[in-house]
C-alpha positions as CSV (number, residue, x, y, z in Angstrom):
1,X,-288.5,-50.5,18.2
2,X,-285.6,-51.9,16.0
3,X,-282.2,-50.8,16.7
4,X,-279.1,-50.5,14.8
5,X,-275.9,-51.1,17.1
6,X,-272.7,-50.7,14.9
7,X,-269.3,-51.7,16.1
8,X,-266.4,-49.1,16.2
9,X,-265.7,-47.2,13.0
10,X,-262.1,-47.4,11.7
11,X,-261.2,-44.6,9.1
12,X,-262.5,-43.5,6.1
13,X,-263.4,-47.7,5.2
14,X,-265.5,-47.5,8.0
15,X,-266.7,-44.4,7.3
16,X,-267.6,-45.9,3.6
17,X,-269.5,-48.6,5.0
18,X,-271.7,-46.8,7.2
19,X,-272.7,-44.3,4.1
20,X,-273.1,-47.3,1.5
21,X,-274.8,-49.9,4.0
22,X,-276.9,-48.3,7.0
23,X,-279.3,-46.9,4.5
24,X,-280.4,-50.1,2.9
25,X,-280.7,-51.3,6.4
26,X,-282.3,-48.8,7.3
27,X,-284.6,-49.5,4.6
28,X,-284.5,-53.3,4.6
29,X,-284.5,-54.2,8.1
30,X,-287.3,-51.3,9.1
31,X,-284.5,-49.7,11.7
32,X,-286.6,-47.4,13.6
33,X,-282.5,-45.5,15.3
34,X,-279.0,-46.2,14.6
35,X,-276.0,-46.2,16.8
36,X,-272.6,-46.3,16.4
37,X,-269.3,-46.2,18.2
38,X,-267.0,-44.0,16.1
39,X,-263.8,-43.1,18.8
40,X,-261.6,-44.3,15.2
41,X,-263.5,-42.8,12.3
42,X,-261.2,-40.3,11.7
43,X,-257.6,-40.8,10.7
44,X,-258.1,-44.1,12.8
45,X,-258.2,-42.6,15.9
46,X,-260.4,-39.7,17.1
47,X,-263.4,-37.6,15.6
48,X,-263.7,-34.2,13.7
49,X,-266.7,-32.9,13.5
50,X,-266.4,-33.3,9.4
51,X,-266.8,-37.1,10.3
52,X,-269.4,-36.9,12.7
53,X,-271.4,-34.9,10.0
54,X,-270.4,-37.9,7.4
55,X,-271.8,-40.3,9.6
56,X,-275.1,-38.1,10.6
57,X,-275.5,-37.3,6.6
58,X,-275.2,-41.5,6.3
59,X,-278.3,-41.7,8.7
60,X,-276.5,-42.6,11.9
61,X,-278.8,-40.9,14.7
62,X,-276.1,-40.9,18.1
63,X,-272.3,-41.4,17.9
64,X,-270.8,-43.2,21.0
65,X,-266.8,-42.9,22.1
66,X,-264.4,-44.2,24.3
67,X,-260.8,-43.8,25.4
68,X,-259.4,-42.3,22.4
69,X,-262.6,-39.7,22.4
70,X,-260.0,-37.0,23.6
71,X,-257.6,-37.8,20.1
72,X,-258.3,-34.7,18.0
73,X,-259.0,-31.2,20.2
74,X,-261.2,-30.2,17.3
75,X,-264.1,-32.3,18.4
76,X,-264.1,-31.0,21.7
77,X,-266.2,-27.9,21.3
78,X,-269.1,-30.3,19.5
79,X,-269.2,-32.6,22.5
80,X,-270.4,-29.6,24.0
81,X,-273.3,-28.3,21.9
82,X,-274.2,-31.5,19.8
83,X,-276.2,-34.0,22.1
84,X,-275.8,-36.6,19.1
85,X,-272.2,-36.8,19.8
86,X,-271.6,-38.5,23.6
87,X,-268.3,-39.5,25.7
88,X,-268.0,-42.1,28.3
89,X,-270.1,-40.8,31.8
90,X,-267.2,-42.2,34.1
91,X,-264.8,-39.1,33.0
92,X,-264.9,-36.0,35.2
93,X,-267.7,-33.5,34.9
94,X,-265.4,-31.1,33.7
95,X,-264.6,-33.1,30.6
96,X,-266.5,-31.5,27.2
97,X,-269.4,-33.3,26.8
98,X,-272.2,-35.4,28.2
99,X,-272.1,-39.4,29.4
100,X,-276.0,-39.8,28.2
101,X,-278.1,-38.2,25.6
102,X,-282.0,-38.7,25.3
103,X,-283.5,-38.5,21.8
104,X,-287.2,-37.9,20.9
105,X,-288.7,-39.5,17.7
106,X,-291.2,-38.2,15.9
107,X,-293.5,-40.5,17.0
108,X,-292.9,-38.6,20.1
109,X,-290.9,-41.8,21.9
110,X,-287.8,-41.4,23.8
111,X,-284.3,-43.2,23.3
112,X,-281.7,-42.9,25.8
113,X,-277.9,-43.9,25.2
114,X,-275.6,-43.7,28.0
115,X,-271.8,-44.7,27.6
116,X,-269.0,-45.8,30.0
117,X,-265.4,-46.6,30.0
118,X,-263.9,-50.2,31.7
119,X,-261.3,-49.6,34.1
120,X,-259.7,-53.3,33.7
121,X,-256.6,-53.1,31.8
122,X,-257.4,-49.5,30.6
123,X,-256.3,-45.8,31.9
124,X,-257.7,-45.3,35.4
125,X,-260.7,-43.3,35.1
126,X,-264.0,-43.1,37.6
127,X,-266.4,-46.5,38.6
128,X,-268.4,-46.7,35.6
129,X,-271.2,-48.8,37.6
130,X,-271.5,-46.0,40.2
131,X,-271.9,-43.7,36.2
132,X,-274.4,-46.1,35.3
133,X,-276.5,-45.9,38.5
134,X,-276.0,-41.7,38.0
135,X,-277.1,-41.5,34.6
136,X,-280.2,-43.8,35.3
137,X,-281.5,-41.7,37.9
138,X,-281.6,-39.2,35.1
139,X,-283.1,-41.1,32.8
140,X,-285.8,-43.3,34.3
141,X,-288.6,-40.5,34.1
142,X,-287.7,-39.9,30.3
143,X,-288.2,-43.4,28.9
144,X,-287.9,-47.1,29.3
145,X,-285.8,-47.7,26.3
146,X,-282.1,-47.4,27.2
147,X,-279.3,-48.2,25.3
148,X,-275.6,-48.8,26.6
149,X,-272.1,-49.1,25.5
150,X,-269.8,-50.4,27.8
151,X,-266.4,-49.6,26.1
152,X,-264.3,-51.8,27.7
153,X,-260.6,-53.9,27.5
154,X,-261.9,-57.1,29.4
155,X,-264.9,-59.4,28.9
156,X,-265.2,-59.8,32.4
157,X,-266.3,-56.1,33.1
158,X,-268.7,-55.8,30.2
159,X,-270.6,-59.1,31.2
160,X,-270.7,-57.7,34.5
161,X,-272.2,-54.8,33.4
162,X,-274.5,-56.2,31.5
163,X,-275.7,-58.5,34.9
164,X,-275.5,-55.6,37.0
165,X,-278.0,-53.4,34.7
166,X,-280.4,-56.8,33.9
167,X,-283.8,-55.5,33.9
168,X,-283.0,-52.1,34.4
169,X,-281.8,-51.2,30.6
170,X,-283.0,-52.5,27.2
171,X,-279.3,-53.6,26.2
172,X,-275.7,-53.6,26.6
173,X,-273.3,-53.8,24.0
174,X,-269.4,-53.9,24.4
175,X,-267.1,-52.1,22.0
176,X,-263.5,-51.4,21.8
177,X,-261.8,-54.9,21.1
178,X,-262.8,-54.7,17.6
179,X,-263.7,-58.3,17.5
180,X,-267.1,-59.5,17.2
181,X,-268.1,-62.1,19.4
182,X,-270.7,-64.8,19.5
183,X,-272.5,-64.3,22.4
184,X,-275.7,-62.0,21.9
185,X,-278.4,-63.0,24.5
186,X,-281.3,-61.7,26.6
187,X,-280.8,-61.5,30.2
188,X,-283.0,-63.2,32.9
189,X,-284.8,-59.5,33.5
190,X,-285.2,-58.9,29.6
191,X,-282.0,-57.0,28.8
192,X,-280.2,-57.8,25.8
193,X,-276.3,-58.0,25.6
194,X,-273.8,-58.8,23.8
195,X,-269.6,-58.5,24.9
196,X,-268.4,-57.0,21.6
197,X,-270.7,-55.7,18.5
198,X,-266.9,-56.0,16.5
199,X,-265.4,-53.4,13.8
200,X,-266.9,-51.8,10.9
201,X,-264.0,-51.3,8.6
202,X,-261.5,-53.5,6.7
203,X,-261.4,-56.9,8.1
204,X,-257.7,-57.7,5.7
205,X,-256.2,-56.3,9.0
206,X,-254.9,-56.6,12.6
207,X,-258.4,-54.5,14.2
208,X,-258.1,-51.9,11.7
209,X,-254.8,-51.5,10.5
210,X,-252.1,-53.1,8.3
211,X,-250.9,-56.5,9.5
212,X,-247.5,-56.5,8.0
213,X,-246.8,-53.1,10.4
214,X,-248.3,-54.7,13.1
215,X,-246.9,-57.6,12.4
216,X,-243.6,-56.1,12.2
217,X,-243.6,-54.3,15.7
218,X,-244.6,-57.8,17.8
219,X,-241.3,-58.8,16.1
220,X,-239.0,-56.1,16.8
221,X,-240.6,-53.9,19.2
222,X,-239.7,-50.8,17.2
223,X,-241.9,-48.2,16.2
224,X,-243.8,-48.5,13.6
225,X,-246.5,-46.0,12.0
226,X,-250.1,-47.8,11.9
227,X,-252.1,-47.2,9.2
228,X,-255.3,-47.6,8.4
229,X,-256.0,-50.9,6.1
230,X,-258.1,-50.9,3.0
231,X,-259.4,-54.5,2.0
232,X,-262.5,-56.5,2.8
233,X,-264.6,-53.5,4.2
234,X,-267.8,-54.7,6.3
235,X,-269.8,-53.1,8.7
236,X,-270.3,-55.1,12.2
237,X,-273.0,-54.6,14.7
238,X,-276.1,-56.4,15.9
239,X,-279.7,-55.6,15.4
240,X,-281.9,-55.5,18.7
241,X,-285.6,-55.7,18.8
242,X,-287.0,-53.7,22.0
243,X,-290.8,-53.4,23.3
244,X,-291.7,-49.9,23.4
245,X,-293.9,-50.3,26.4
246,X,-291.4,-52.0,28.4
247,X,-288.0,-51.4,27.0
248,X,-287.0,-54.6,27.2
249,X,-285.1,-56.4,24.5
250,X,-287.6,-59.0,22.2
251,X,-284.7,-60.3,20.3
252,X,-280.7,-59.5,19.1
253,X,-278.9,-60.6,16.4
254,X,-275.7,-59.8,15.0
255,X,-274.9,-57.8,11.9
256,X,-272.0,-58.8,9.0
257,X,-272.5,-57.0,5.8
258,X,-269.9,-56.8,3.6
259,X,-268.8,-53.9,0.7
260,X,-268.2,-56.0,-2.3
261,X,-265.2,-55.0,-4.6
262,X,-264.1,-52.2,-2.3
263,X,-261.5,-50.6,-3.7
């Protein structure tokens, strides 16, 4: 089972590499599912369900959150009827939504994706190891191939997830920093991980948006309105090879596939 794991989706770039470059991977690679964080696709910050459709229509098969999930009210009511579509497991029950979603295939296999939220340097929500250890007990009857984001501030927590659910998940993939890093492995136990999958969108930028505003606020402290950038688009992820028997990771590699003359 080949995997596609795509970093978080900034704006409408994002949203135009995902539609021009996950179908020739797709196609290329022989991706078997595709998923993808998209708490920024619309606007640069939120969902609608117009973008979760884009990204559906552009062969993305479950959309993954995180703190900024709750951005745009209009998504709310599809969190609640569209299992594609989940939030982070470690907000209350009452939030819209679902933590975990399982998808079957029509090869009749199951793929399970559950997603939590760090605590470390990030709004206080609930223990997402005690989520984890909730979701799985869900899960573990469905299938043996389980995916997880671990949307989170600090590298500490996400390798720490990663350790705590070695041999227990196929992977682990951070998101939210927006910065790819360097360190995709397989765990002891067979899980594979990696801290941060990095940002599909325009990499002329400061994570996503125009510099010289960015730039500007660290300098004055003022507000500033942060748009989205628009130069050197490219879609960031990793591709993760998982036995279907065992659900454990065969081999990860990172993704960097750039839009040439965007714009």
């Amino acid at each position: 089972m080949r995997i596609l794991l795509i970093g978080d989706i900034v704006g409408s770039p994002g949203r135009d590499a995902v539609k021009k470059i996950v179908p020739k991977l797709r196609r290329d690679r022989s991706i078997d599912f595709v998923i993808a964080n998209a708490e920024n696709v619309a606007g640069g910050s939120g969902l609608t369900p117009e973008t979760v459709e884009e990204l559906i229509q552009s062969k993305v098969d479950v959309i993954t959150s995180g703190d900024h999930v709750w951005k745009k009210k209009e998504i709310y009511d599809a969190l609640n009827k569209d299992k594609r579509i989940i939030r982070p497991a470690n907000y209350p029950e009452t939030s819209p939504g679902s933590g975990m979603t399982v998808i079957s295939l029509e090869n009749k296999k199951k793929i399970a994706v559950i997603n939590l939220l760090g605590r470390v340097f990030m709004k206080p929500v609930d223990c997402p190891f005690a989520a984890a250890e909730r979701e799985l007990r869900k899960i573990n009857r469905e299938t043996k191939i389980i995916l997880v984001d671990m949307h989170a501030e600090a590298t500490s927590e996400k390798i720490a997830m990663g350790r705590f659910l070695d041999g227990r998940v196929s992977a682990v993939f951070g998101t939210h920093t927006h910065v790819q890093t360097a360190d995709e492995k397989i765990f002891p136990q067979g899980t594979g991980y990696i801290t941060d999958l990095g940002m599909t969108g325009p990499q002329d930028s400061v994570i996503g948006r125009r510099h010289d505003a960015i730039v500007e606020h660290f300098l004055t402290c003022m507000p500033k309105k942060f748009e989205v950038a628009d130069k050197d688009v490219e879609l960031q992820g990793a591709i993760v090879n998982i036995d279907d028997e065992s659900g454990k990771t065969l081999s990860i590699e990172r993704v960097k596939e750039k839009i040439e003359n965007y714009r």
